[in-house]
N, C-alpha and C positions, 0 to 999 in steps of 0.2 A: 471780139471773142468772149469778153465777161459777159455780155448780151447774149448770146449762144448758149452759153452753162446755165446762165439763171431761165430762159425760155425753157432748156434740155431738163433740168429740175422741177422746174414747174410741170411740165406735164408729165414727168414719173410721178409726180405726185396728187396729178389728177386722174392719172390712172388709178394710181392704187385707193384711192379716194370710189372711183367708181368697183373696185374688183374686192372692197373689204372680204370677199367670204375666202377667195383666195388665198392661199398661205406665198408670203414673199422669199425666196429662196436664194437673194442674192444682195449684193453690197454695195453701195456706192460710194466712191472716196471722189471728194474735190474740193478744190482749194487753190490758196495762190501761195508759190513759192518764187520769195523775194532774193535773187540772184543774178550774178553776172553771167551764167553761164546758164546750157537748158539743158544740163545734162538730165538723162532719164530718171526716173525714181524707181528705185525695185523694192517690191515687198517680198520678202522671206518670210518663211514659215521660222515655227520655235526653234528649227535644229538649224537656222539662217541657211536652208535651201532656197534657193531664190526659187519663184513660185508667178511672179505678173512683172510685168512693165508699164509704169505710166509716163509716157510720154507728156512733156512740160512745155508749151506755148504760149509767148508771151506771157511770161512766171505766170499762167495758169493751168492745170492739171482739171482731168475729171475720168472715171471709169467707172466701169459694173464691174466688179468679181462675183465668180459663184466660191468661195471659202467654206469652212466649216466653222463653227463655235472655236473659239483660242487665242491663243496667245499669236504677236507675229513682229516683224522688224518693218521699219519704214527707212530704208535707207538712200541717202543723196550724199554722192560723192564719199569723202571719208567719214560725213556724219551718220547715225542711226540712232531710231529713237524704237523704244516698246509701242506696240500695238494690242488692242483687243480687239474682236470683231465677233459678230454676231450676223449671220442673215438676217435681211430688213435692215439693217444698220445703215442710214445716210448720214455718212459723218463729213465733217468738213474742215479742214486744217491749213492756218496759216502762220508760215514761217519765214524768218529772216534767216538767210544762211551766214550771216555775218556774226549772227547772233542765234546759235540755232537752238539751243536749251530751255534759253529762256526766251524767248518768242516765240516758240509751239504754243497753238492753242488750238482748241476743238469747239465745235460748235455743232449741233445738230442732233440728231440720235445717237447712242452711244458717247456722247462728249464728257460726259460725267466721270465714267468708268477711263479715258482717255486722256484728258485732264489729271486725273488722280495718277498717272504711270508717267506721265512729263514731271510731276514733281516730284514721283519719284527717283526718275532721273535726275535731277537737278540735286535731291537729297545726296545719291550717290556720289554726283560731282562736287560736290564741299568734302566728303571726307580726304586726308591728305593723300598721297599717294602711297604711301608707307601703307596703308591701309588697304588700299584696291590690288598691291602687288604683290604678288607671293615672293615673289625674290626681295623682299622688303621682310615681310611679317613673317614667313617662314624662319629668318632668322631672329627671332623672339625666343623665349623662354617659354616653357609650355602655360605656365602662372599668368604670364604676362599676353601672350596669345588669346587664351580663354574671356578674359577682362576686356581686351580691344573687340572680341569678336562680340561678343553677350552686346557691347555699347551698339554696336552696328545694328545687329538684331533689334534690342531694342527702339532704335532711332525707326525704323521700319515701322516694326509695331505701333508707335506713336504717329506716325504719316497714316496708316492704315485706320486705326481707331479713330482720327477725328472726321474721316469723309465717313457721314453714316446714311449719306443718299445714295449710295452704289446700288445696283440691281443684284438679286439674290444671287444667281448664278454664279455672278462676280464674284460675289464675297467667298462664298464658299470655293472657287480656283485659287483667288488671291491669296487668302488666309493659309490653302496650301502650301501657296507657293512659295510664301515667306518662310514656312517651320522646311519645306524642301533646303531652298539657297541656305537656311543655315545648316541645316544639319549637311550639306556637300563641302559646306566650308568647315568645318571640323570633319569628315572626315579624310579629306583632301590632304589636312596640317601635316600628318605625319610622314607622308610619300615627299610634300614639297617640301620639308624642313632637309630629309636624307638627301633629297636630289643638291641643292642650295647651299648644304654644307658638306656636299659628297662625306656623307656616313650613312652608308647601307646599313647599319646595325642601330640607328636611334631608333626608339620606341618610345612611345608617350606612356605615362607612368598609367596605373592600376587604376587611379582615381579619376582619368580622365573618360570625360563621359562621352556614353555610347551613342556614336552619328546616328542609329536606326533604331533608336527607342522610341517608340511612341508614332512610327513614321508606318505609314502604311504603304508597302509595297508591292501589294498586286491591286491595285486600281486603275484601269486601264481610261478611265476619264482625268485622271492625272496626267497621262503623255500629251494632254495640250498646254501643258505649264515650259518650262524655259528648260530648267533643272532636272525634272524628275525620272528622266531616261537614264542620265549619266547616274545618278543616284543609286539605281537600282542596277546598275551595271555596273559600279563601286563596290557593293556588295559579293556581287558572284567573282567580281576580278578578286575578289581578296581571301574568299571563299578559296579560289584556283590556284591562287600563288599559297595560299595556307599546306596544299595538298603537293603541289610542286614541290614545295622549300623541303617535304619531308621524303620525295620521291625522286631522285636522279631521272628516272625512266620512264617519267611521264609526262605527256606532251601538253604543255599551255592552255594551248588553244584547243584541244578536243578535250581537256579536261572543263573544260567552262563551257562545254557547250553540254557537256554529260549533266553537268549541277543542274544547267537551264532545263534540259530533260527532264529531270527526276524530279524537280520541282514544282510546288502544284499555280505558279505563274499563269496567269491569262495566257491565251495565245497570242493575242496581242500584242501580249508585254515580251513574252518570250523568244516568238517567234521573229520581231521586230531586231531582239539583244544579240541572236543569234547572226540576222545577216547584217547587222552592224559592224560586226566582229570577223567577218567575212574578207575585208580588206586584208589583214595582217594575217588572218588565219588564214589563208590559202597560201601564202607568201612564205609565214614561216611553222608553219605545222610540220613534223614529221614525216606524216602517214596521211598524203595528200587524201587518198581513197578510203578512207576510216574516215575526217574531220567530213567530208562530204557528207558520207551514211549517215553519218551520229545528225548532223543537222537535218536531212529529209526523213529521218526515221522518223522525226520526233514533230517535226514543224507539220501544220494544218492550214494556215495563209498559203492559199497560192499564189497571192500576188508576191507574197515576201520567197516561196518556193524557188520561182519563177525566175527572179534578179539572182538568188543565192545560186541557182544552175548557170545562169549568165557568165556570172563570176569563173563560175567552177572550168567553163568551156574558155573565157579564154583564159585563164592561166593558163590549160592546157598547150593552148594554140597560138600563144603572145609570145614565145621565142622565136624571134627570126622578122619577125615585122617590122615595118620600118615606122623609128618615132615619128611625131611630127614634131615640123620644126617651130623655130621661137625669134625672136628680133627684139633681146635687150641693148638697152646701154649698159656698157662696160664702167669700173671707177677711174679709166682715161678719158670719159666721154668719148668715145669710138661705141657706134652701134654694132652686135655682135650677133649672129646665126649662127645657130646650129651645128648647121652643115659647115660652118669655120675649122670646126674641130674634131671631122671626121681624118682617118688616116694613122689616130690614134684608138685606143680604147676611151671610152668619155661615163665619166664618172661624174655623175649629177647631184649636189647638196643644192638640197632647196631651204632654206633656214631663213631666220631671223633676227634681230640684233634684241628683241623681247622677250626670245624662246629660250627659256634656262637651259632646256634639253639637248638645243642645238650647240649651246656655248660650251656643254661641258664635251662633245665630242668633237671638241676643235683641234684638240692636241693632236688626239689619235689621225684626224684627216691631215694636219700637216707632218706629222710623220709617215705617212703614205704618199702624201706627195715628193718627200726627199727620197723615198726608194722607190718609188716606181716611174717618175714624171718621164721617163724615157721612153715608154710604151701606155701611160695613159693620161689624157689631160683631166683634169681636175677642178671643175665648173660649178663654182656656188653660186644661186640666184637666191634673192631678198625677195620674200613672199608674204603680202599683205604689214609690208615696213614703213616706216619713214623715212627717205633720202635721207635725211641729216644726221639720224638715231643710226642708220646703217654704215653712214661714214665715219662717224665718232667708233661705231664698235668695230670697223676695220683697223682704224688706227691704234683701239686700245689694244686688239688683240695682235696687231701684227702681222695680218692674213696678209698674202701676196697669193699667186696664182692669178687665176679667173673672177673675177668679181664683177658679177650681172644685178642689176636691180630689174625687178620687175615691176610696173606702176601700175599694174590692172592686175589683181587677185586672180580674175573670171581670165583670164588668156588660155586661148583654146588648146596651149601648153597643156596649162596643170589640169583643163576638163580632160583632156586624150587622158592624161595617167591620172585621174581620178583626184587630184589633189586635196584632201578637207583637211590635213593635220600635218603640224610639223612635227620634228626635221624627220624629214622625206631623202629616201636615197634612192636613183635609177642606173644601171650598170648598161652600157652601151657598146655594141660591138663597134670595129674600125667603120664602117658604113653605116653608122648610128642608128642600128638596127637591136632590139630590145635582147638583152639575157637573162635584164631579171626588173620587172617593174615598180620592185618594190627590195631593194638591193638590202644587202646586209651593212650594219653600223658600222663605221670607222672603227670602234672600238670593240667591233667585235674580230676575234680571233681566224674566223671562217672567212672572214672578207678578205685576209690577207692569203689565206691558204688559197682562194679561189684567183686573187690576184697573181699566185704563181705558175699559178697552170696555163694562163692566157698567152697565148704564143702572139 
């Protein structure tokens, strides 16, 4: 097989040897990955959509992608490492998965620019964990936050200025990329401080400095960075809740899609933020037939168009269909389906033992299980967790009910109901047939008025 790869190299490379006038439009990754197992390798794009399959034999790998210029994920198993890619790129990577951080290494075109993102992975993984976790450094002091965060920052800048052999293009994404991930991480601090120490009313003081100064937010060659979407969707969300908090009577999510309107945004940028936003806003807008209009009034992507109608149709049409089903383990080790717990109403948390958000509406979902468990069963699955992190937070919190672990992210579960974000709620009729794909929070007040009505 290594005979194969190096023959199957050699002559792409005596092609393009004979085709110089030719422009090369596509990628080649191979390499050997050293493991017990062959499981596949997925590359994801920067927003970790998975995007190719490489198939691994006899721990070696080889493929062509046609990709674009960017940023992207190499991921095997629970590990993933940053990616850059370029057309033309023959890059070559090998890894020990035993050891997977610190034995990446790249070799070939592109190796320079991919080299330099393995260490700074590795940079990353030395800082402590109080450091990489919000539920750790949110509760900081605002003085003492700014201090830890500037060091990170600049520990970055210090990995970045000493490789002064990178390629132009590079530098100029990277260099973005880095003033991005900091300014997301200030202005992130204030939302995860309120969530982590449930105070809706903390505010970071006067003096503390502006995430989007200096940051350029309509550059539509920035969406191939990691960060730079959520960024500029930080912005209008904060924009929209500004305009909410002073308005009872106006709805969320069509008011965030008015700003993205009226705003002089790429379409790229805009129209992309729009049907990102499309998940929740169909779900929980008001004024289903407004939040539609407002978004095709204004959007010019038809390809982005096209998905945002997709959406639009089946919410419509997704009452009454039947879910599909699932085959977790249970926390008795009993494997558990679906269809187990029809006969009931089936009330689906999909959460995590890392997910702050999911923790703080733990309460509210076991006080709905004490009033209702008589007409609906009440079914949490662990999504993208670790067995042992997911048993210890059973135990700390005291759950009983239904406890499902799920070991595969990608289970054509959470692709049927769209799964990217936690905690995720799905409301089920007796014949686990859909009511609401995208259900209301335990903690919210409507979920329980709607829980009365179910006969």
């Amino acid at each position: 097989m290594k005979h194969i790869i190096k023959i199957f190299i050699a002559t792409l490379i005596t092609i393009s040897c004979k085709q110089e006038q030719k422009m090369v439009d596509y990628i080649i990754l191979n390499g050997q990955l050293i493991s017990s197992t062959e499981s596949p390798i997925i590359i994801r794009n920067n927003y970790f959509e998975p995007i190719d399959t490489l198939v691994v034999q006899n721990q070696l790998f080889v493929d062509t992608l046609k990709l674009n210029k960017g940023y992207y994920f190499f991921i095997f198993n629970d590990k993933s490492a940053k990616l850059y890619l370029e057309p033309s790129y023959m890059l070559n990577i090998t890894i020990d998965e035993k050891d997977f951080y610190n034995s990446i290494k790249y070799s070939g075109n592109g190796s320079t620019e991919n080299n330099y993102l393995a260490e700074k992975d590795r940079l990353r993984n030395t800082f402590p964990i109080n450091q990489r976790s919000y539920n750790a450094y949110a509760t900081l002091e605002e003085r003492d936050f700014l201090k830890q965060s500037d060091s990170i920052h600049q520990a970055y800048l210090q990995l970045f200025e000493k490789h002064n052999d990178l390629g132009n293009d590079f530098i100029f994404l990277e260099s973005k990329s880095i003033e991005i991930e900091n300014a997301l991480r200030l202005q992130e601090f204030q939302g995860q401080k309120q969530l982590v120490e449930n105070n809706p009313a903390y505010r970071v003081s006067e003096q503390y400095p502006n995430p989007f100064e200096g940051i350029d937010l309509n550059n539509p060659k920035f969406l191939t960075t990691y960060k730079y979407k959520t960024l500029v969707h930080s912005y209008f969300n904060e924009k929209a809740m500004d305009i909410v908090n002073k308005d009872n009577n106006a709805d969320f999510f069509i008011t965030y899609l008015q700003l993205l309107a009226n705003s002089e945004l790429d379409p790229k940028i805009k129209d992309l933020l729009g049907l990102d936003n499309a998940e929740y806003g169909f779900t929980y807008t008001k004024d289903l037939e407004k939040y539609h209009s407002t978004y095709t009034d204004y959007a010019t992507i038809n390809e982005y168009v096209v998905k945002f109608n997709e959406q639009y149709h089946l919410k419509k049409s997704e009452k009454g269909q039947q879910a599909i089903g699932f085959e977790f383990e249970g926390i008795d080790g009993k494997i558990y389906k679906l269809s187990d717990f029809r006969g009931k109403y089936i009330y689906i948390d999909i959460w995590a033992s890392w997910c702050a958000p999911c923790i703080k509406q733990i309460p509210f979902l076991k006080s709905l299980e004490k009033k209702y468990s008589d007409k609906v069963n009440f079914v949490s699955i662990a999504w993208k967790d670790n067995a042992s992190q997911w048993k210890k937070a059973i135990e700390k919190e005291s759950l009983e009910g239904i406890q499902l672990f799920a070991p595969n992210k990608d289970a054509e579960f959470f692709k049927f109901f769209g799964v990217t974000s936690i905690p995720r709620f799905i409301l089920l009729d007796r014949e686990g047939k859909i009511i609401e794909s995208n259900a209301k929070q335990p903690s919210e007040k409507s979920l329980e008025n709607q829980l009365n009505t179910l006969e």
